[in-house]
C-alpha positions as CSV (number, residue, x, y, z in Angstrom):
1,X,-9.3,4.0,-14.1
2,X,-7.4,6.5,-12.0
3,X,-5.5,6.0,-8.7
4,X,-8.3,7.6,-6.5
5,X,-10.9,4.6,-8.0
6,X,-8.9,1.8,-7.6
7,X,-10.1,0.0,-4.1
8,X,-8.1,-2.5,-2.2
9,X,-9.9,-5.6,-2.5
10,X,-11.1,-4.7,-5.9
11,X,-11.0,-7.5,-8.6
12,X,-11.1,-6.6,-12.4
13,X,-11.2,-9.2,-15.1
14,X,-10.6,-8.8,-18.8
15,X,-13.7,-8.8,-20.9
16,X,-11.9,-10.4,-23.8
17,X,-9.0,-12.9,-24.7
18,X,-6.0,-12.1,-26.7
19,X,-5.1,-14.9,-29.3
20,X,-1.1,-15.4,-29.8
21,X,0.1,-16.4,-33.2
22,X,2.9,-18.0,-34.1
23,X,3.8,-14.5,-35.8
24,X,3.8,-12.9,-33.0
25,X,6.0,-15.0,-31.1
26,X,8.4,-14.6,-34.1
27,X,7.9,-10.9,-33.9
28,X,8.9,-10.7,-30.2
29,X,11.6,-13.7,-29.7
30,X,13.5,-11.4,-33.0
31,X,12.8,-8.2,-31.8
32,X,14.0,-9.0,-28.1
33,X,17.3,-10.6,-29.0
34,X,14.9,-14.1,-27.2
35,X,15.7,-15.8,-31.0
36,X,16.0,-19.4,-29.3
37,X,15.0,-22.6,-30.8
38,X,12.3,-23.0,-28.0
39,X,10.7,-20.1,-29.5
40,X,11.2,-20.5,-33.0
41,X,11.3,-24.2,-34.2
42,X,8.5,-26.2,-33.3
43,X,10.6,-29.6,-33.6
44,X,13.3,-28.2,-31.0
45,X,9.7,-27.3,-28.9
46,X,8.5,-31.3,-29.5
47,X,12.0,-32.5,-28.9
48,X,11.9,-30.9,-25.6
49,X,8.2,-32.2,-24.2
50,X,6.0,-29.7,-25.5
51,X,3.2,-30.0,-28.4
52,X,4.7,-26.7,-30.0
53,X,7.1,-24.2,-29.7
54,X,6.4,-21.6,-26.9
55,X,5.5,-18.2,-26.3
56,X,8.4,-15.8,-24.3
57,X,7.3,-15.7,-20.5
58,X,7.9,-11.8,-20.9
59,X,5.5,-11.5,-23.6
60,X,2.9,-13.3,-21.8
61,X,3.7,-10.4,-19.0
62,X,3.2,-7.8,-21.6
63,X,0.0,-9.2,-22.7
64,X,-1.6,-9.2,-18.9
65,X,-0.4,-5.7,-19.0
66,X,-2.3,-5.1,-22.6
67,X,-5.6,-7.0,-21.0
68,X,-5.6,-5.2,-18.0
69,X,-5.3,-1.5,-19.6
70,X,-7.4,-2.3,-22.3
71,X,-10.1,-2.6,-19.0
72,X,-9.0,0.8,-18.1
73,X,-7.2,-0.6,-15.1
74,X,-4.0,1.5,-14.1
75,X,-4.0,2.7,-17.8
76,X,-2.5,6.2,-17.0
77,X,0.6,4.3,-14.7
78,X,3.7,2.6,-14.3
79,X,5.6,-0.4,-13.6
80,X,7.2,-0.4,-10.8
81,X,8.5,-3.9,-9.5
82,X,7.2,-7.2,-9.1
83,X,7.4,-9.9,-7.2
84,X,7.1,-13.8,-7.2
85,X,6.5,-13.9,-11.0
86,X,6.2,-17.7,-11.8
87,X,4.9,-19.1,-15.5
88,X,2.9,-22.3,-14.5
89,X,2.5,-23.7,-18.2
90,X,3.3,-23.0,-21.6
91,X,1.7,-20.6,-23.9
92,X,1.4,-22.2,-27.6
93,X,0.7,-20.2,-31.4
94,X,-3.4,-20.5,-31.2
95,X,-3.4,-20.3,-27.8
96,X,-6.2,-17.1,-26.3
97,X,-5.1,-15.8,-22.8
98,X,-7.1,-13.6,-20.1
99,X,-6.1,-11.9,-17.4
100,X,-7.3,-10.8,-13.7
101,X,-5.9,-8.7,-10.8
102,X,-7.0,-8.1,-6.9
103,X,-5.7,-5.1,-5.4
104,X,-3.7,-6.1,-2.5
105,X,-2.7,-1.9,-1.4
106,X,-2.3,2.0,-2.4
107,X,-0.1,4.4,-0.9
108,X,-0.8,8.0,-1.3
109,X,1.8,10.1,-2.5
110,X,2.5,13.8,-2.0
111,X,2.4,14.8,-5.2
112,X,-0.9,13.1,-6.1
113,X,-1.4,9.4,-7.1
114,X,1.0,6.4,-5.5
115,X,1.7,3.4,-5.9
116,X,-0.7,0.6,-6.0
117,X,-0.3,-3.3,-5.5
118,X,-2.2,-5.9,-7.0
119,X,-1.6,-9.6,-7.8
120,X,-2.5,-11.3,-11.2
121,X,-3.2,-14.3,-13.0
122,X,-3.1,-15.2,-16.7
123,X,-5.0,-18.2,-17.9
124,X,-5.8,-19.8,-20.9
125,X,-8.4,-21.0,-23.0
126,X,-9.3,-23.7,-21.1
127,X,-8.8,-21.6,-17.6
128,X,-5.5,-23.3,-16.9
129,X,-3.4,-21.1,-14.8
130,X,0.2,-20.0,-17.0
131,X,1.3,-17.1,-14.9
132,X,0.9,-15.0,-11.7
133,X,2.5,-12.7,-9.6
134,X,2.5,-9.7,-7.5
135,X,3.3,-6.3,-8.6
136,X,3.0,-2.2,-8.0
């Protein structure tokens, strides 16, 4: 989906869910220097309050991004800034997460193109809300 048919209002939903393994939480806490205990031992995770280890808030970020291109949705952009990013609840190894925007505003830019602002969700499985925010 190109800049000239994106609408402002426009709402666009992922048509499937991306499961996250324990592997690739390992994978990205390693490969991101994020090689904490919260991460990567699911005792630490327990001994803390949650029912397993966790899942980096910035991979859940990349994943929404993943989701939301895979729709076609801004596929052909990029990230510019963001705004009131909050994680609302963990994301565990089994755990399958979705993703949804709503345009908010475009720009037009000389040169073609310009920037466009959306706010997002990610929920899980079970529709539970784990992060949102704003960003263009």
């Amino acid at each position: 989906m190109f800049y000239e048919e994106v609408e402002v209002g426009q709402i666009c939903k992922s048509d499937i869910t991306k499961p996250i393994t324990g592997t690739e939480i390992d994978l990205v806490a390693q490969l991101s220097g994020l090689d904490l205990p919260g991460f990567l031992d699911s005792e630490v995770a327990k001994g803390w309050g949650f029912k397993d280890r966790v899942a980096p808030g910035p991979y859940v970020l990349a994943c929404m991004f993943g989701l939301m291109a895979r729709q076609g949705f801004l596929s052909n952009a990029l990230w510019m800034g963001a705004d009131g990013i909050a994680f609302k609840a963990p994301v565990f190894p089994g755990d399958r997460i979705s993703a949804e925007i709503e345009v908010l505003s475009k720009k037009p830019s000389k040169r073609g193109g310009g920037p466009v602002t959306y706010k997002w969700q990610v929920k899980n499985q079970d529709n539970k809300l784990i992060a949102e925010g704003t960003n263009t």
